[in-house]
C-alpha positions in Angstrom: 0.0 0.0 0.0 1.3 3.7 -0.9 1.4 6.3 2.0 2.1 9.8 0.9 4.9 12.1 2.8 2.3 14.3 4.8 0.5 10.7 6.0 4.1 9.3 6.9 5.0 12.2 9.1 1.5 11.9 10.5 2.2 8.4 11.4 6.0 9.5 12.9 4.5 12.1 15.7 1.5 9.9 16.5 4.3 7.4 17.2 6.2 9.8 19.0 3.6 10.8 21.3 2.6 7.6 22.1 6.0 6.4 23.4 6.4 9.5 25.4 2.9 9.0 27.2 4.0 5.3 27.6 7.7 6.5 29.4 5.5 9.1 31.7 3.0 6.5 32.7 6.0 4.2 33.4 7.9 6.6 35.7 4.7 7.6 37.6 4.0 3.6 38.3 7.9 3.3 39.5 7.4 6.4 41.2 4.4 5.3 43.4 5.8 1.7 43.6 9.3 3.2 45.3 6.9 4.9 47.4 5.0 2.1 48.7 8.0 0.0 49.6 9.5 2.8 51.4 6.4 3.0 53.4 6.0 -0.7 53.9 9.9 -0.7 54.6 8.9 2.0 57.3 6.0 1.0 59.1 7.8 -2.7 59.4 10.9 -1.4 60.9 8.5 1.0 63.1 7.1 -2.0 64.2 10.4 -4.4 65.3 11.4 -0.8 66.9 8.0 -1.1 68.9 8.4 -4.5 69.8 11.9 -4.8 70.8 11.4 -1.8 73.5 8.4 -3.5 74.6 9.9 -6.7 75.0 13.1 -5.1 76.8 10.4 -3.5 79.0 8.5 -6.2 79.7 12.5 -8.0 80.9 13.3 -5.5 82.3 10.1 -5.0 85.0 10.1 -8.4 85.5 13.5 -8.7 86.5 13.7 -4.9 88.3 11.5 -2.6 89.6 12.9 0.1 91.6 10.1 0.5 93.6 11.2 -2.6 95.4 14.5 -1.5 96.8 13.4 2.3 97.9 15.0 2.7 101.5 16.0 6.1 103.2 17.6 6.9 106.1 21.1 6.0 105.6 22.7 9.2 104.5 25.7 9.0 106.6 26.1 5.6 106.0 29.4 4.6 103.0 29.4 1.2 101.8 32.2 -0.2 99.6 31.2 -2.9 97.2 34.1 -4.9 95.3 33.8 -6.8 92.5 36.3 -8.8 92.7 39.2 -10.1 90.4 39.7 -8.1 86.9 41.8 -6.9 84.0 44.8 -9.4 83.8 43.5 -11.2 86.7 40.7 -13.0 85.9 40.0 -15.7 88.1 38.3 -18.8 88.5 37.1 -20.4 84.9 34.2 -22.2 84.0 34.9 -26.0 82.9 34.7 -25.7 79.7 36.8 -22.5 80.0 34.4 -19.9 78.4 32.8 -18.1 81.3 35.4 -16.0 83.8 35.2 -14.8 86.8 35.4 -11.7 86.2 33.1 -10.9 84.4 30.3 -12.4 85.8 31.1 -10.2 89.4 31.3 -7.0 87.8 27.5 -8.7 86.2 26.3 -8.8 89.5 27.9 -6.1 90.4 26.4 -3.8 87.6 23.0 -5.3 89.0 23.2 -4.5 92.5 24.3 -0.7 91.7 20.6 -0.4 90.0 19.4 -1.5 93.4 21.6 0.4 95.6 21.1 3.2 93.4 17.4 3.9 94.7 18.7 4.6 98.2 20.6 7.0 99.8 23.3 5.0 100.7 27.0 6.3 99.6 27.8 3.5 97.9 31.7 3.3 96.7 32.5 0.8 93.7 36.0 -0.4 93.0 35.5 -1.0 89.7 32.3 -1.1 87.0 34.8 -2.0 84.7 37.4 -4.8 83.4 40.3 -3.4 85.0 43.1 -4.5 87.1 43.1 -3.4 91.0 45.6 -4.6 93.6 44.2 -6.1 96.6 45.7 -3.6 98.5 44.3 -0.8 96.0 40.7 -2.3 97.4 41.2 -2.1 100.9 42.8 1.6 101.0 39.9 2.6 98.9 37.8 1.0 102.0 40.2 2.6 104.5 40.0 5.7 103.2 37.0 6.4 103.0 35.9 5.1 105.9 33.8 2.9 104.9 31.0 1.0 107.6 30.6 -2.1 105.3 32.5 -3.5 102.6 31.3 -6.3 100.7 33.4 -8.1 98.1 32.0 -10.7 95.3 33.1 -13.5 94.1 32.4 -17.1 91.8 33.9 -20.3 93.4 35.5 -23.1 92.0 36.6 -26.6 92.9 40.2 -27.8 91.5 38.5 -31.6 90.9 36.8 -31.2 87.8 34.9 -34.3 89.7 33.7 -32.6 92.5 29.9 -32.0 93.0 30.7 -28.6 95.5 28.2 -26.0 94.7 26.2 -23.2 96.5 26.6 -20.2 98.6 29.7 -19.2 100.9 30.6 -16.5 102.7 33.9 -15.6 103.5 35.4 -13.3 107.3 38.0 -12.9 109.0 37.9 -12.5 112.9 41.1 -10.5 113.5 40.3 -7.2 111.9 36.9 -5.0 111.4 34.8 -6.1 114.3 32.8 -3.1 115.9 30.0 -3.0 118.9 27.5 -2.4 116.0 28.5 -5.5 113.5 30.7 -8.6 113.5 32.4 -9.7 110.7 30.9 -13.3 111.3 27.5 -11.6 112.2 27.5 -9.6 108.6 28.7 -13.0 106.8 25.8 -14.8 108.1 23.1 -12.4 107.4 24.4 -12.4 103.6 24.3 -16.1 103.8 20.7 -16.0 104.9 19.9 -13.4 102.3 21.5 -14.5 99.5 20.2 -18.2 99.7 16.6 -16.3 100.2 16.9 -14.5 97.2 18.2 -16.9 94.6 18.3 -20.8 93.7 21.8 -21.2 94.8 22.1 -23.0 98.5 23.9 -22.1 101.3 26.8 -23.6 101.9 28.9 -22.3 104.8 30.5 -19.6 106.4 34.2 -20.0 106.9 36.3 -18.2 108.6 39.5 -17.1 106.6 42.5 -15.0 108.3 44.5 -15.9 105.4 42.4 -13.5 102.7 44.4 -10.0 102.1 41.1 -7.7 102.0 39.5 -9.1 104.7 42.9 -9.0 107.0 43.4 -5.1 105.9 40.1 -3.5 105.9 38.7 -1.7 109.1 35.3 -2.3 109.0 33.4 -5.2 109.1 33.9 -7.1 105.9 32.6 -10.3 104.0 33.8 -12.4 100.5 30.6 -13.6 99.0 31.6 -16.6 97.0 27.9 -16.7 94.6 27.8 -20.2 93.2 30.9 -22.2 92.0 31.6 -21.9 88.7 32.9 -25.9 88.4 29.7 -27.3 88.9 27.2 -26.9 86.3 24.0 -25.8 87.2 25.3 -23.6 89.1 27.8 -21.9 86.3 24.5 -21.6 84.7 22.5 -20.2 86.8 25.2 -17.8 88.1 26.0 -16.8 84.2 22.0 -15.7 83.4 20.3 -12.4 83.9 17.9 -14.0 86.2 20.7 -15.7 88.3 22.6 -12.5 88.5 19.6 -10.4 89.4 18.0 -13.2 92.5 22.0 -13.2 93.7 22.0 -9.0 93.9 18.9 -8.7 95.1 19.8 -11.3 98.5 22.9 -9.1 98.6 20.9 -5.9 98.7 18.8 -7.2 101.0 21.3 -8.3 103.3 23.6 -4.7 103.5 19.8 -3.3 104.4 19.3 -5.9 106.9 23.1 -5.0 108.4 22.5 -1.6 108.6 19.4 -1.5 110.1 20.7 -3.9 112.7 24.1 -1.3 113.1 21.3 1.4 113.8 19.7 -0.4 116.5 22.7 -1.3 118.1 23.9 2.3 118.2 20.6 3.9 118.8 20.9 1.5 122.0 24.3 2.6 122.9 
């Protein structure tokens, strides 16, 4: 068939207009397609935002509430809580050699500061860090500041990769820090008591140990709590979770309450 010049060019521009409607039309749909996905993209990453505070929430209030360790009337009162070990000296191991010391003290540690925290204790920390102190770095800290308690905390082990020791000890020494308001083995067994209240872990003893370097050089009454022994295994597990960690703080909380208020009696008394 025969198309003149006039119909060709006709033909051309139609064409022409045709493919440029068809590349708007595509760019809008992209457009508005981009669009959605950012939106979708949004509102789903909104949403894992909302539910991993919640969920941190709801841990967290299960685990603390600071409502439950309000207590006043201790202003003049300086504690000193140690946790022990750190830096290059990291202290007992866990069988299987990944859990330290160390690091689950300054765990517990890092837990009974939130509790301390909502009282109006002075409450002096050694470290809240993994850093290397010297024994006797500890107990001039203590010294210095004159401190009315010091607590020190601890992980056990047994040597025997056989043996089936676990629970709760506390540590004292009867030579140094004994006052008319508080013993050294009076403090020791309170946090005994306390501590195997609070948490899974059972108490074990209370042995008296003159051969320990902070608790033959500090001046006030003073107590190792060994937490759970890190050779056997339930309790290596327990003392390595959030829960474990938390029960074992709180029965330490509860028992520097239970000391003071006890010291306060005594010197109220006279």
């Amino acid at each position: 068939m025969y198309m003149s010049n006039n119909g060709r060019v006709k033909v051309v521009i139609e064409s022409c207009i045709l493919l440029i409607a068809l590349v708007i039309v595509s760019c809008l749909y992209t457009a508005e397609l981009s669009k959605s996905r950012n939106v979708l993209k949004e509102e789903n990453k909104n949403g894992v935002v909302h539910e991993e505070k919640k969920q941190s929430k709801t841990v967290k209030n299960a685990l603390f509430d600071k409502d439950d360790y309000k207590a006043e009337g201790f202003k003049n009162i300086t504690v000193v809580v140690d946790a022990g070990h750190g830096g290059k000296d990291e202290g007992a191991r866990s069988n299987n050699r990944r859990y330290r010391e160390k690091d689950c003290n300054l765990a517990m540690v890092k837990k009974l500061k939130q509790m301390l925290d909502q009282t109006d204790i002075n409450v002096i920390y050694t470290r809240l860090e993994d850093r290397y102190i010297t024994k006797k770095r500890r107990t001039v800290i203590a010294n210095m500041k004159k401190a009315d308690l010091f607590i020190s905390i601890h992980c056990n082990a047994s040597d025997n990769i056989h043996s089936r020791a676990s629970g709760i000890e506390t540590l004292y020494a009867k030579r140094k820090g004994d006052n008319r308001l508080m013993t050294n083995r009076r403090f020791a067994h309170i946090l005994l008591d306390t501590v195997e209240a609070s948490s899974l872990n059972k108490a074990r003893k209370c042995i008296r140990r003159e051969d320990l370097f902070v608790l033959r050089h500090t001046d006030m009454p003073a107590v190792i709590v060994e937490t759970g022994y890190m050779s056997n295994r339930k309790d290596m597990s327990y003392i390595n979770s959030q829960k474990g960690q938390y029960d074992i703080a709180d029965g330490i909380y509860k028992g520097i309450i239970k000391s003071l208020k006890e010291m306060s009696r005594r010197k109220k008394r006279g």
